[in-house]
N, C-alpha and C positions, 0 to 999 in steps of 0.2 A: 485079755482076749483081744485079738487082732483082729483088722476088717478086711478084707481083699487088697487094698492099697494099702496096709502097712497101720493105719492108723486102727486111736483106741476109741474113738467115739463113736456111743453107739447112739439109737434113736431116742430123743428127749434130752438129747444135749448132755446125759450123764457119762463119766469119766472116768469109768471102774480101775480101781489098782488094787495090784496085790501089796502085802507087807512090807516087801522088797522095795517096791516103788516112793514110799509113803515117806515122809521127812517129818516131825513133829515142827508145832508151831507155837512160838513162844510169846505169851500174855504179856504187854506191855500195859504200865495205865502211870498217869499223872500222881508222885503226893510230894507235897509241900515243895510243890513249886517244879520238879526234877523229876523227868522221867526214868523210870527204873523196872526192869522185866519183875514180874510175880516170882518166877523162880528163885528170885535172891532174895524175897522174903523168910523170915522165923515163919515158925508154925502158926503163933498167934496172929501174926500180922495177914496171911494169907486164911486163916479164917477169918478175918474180917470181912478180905478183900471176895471170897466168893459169900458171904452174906451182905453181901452192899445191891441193892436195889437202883435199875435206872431211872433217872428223872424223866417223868412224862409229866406235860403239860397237863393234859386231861386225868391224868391221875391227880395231881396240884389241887387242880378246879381253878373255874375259871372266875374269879372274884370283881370282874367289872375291872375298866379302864381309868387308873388313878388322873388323867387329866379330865375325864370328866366329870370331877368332885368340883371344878372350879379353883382348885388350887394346886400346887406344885409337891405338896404334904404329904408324903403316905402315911393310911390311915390303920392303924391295927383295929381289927372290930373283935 
């Protein structure tokens, strides 16, 4: 959909396209060391890759400040 000057944006800063418009976007991620798209994944390997979970801090928890043990050590409790 088109606005009176020619452009597609409408109110809310959203960017509607048709089909036509639309380009697929291809999943890149880091392993062993070497960047490599999802797409050239086996099957197995790309079920890993969408059962893998982001690292969050607050999901971790937050286990206190290893220099304030007084020593340099990490400690496993």
């Amino acid at each position: 959909m088109k606005n009176e000057d020619g452009s597609t944006k409408q109110s809310g800063g959203d960017f509607p396209l048709n089909d036509a418009e639309r380009q697929p976007c291809e999943i890149w991620t880091r392993v062993m060391g070497y960047h490599r798209p999802v797409s050239s994944f086996n099957a197995g390997k790309k079920g890993e890759f969408y059962e893998r979970k982001p690292f969050t801090e607050a999901a971790a928890g937050h286990r206190g400040d290893l220099s304030s043990r007084g020593d340099d050590t990490a400690h496993c409790d």
